[in-house]
C-alpha positions in Angstrom: 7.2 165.6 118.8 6.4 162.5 116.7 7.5 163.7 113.8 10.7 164.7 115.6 11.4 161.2 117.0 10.9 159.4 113.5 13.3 161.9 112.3 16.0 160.8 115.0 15.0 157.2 113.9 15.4 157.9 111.1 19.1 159.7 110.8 19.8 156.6 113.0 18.9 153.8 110.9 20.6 155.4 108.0 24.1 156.1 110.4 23.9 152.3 111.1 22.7 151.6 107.3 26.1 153.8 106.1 28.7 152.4 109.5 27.7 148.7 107.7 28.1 149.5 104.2 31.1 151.3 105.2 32.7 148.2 107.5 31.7 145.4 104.5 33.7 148.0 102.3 36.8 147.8 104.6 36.1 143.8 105.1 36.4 143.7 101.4 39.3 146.0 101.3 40.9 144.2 104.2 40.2 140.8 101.8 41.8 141.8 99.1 45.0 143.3 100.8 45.1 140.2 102.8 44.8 138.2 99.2 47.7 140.1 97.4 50.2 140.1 100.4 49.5 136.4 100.5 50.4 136.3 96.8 53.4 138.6 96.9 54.4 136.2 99.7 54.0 133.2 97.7 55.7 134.6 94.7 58.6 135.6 97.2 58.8 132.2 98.8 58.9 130.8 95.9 61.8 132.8 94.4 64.0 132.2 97.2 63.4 128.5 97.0 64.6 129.1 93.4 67.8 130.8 94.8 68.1 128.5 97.7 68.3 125.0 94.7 70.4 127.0 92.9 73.1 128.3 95.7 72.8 124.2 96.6 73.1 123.1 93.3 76.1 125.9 92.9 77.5 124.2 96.4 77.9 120.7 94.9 79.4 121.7 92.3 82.6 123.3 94.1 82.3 120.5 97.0 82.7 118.0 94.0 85.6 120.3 92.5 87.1 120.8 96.3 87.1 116.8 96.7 89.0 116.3 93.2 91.3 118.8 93.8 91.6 117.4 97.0 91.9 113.3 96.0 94.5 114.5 93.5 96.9 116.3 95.9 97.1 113.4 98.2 97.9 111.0 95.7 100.8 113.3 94.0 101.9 114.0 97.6 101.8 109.8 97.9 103.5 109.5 94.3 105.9 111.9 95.4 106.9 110.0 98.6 107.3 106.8 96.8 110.2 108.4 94.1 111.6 110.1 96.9 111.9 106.8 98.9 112.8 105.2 96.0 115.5 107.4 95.0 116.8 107.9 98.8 117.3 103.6 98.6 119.0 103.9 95.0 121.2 106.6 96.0 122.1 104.3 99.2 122.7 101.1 97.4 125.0 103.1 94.8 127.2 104.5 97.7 127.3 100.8 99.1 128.2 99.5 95.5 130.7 102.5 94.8 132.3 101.7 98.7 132.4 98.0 97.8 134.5 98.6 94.9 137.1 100.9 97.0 137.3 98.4 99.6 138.1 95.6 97.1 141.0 97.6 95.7 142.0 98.2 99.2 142.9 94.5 100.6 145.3 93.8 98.8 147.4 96.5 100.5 145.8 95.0 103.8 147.1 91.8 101.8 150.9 93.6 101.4 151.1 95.1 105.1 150.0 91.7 106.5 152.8 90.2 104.9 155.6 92.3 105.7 154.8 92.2 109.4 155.1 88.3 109.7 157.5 88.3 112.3 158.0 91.6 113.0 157.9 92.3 116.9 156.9 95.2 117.9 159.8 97.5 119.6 161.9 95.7 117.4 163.0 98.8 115.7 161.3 102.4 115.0 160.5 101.2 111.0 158.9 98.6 112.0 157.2 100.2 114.9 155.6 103.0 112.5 154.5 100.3 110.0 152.5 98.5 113.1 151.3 101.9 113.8 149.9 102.5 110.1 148.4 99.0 110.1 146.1 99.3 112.8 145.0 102.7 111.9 144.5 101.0 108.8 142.2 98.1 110.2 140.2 100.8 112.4 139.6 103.1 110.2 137.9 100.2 107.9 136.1 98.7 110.7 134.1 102.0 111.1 133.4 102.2 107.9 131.5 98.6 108.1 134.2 96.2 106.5 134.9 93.2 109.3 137.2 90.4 108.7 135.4 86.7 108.0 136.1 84.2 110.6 137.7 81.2 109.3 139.7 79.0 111.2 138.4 76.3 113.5 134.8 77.5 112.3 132.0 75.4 110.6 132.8 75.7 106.6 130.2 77.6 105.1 130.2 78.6 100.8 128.8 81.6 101.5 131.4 82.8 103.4 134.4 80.8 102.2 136.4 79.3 99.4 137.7 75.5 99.5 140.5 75.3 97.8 142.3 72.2 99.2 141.4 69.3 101.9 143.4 68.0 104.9 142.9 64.6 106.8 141.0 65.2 110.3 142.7 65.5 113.1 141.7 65.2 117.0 141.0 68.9 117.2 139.2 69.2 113.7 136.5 67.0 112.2 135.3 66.9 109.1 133.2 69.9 107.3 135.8 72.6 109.6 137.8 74.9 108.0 141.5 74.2 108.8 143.7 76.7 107.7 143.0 80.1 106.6 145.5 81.2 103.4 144.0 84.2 102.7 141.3 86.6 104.8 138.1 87.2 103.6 136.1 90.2 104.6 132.3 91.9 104.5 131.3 95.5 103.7 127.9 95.9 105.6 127.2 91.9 105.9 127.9 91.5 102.1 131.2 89.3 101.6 133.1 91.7 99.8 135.7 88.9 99.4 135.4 85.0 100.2 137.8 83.8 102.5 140.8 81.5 100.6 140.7 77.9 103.3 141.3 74.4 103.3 139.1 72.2 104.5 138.8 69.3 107.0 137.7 66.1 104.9 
């Protein structure tokens, strides 16, 4: 019976002996696993931290070329406002200049029509009538296109507007500095005196 029982204890001690040896073998096994996963991790984390600098580093390098590109349209879409501005007022100011010149040549028939009317009445006769007629239209059709007649008469003389050519003693109605006769009419294209109105002038 003894020997039975130290036989149990026996098989027992060495079942506990081998379940220990085996667990430290598995602790050790477990250790090293745990070890290498912790280095493949590392290795891994690494890596992508490489990728990550580099995708950043890549990044800047197209948000730098996207801001040039970008700094460079606006300033030829700038550039390219100021010629067409500038090209829009040169084109203006040669249609002014080129309407200036017509209007010029124009005033003298003004000059012609005015002339041959002095006196006529109108209903006088049907000639006379239709050269009336052709006047006005005439005057109107200048007047929309910006051309007004200089005031002269009775007004303040002023050499930016008008032309002394002679000087008159004042009188009760005019003092000195007015314009007192107008001899021939001066007109503006657009505010700009196209031609200075011909006066004498009060002394």
């Amino acid at each position: 019976m003894e020997d039975n029982k130290n036989m149990e204890e026996f098989s027992t001690e060495e079942a506990v002996k081998e379940a220990v040896e085996e667990a430290k073998a598995t602790a050790e096994d477990t250790e090293e696993a745990v070890e290498e996963v912790t280095e493949e991790a590392a290795e891994t984390e690494a890596k992508d931290s490489k990728k990550k600098d580099k995708k950043e580093k890549k990044k800047d390098k197209k948000d730098e070329q996207i801001e040039q590109l970008t700094d460079q349209l606006m300033r030829n879409m700038a550039e390219f406002q100021n010629f067409r501005n500038r090209t829009d007022k040169e084109k203006s100011q040669m249609f002014d200049m080129g309407a200036k010149s017509i209007v010029e040549k124009v005033l003298p028939v003004v000059d012609n029509f005015e002339r041959g009317l002095m006196g006529v009445e109108e209903g006088q006769d049907a000639f006379a009538d239709g050269m009336l007629m052709i006047y006005r239209q005439m005057m109107t059709m200048l007047k929309e296109a910006g051309v007004e007649p200089i005031e002269a008469t009775g007004t303040e003389f002023n050499p930016d507007y008008h032309n002394a050519v002679m000087q008159v003693p004042a009188t009760e109605e005019l003092t000195s500095g007015m314009v007192a006769q107008e001899l021939q009419k001066g007109y503006t294209y657009k505010d700009q005196v196209v031609r200075h109105s011909m006066v004498s002038v009060v002394e």
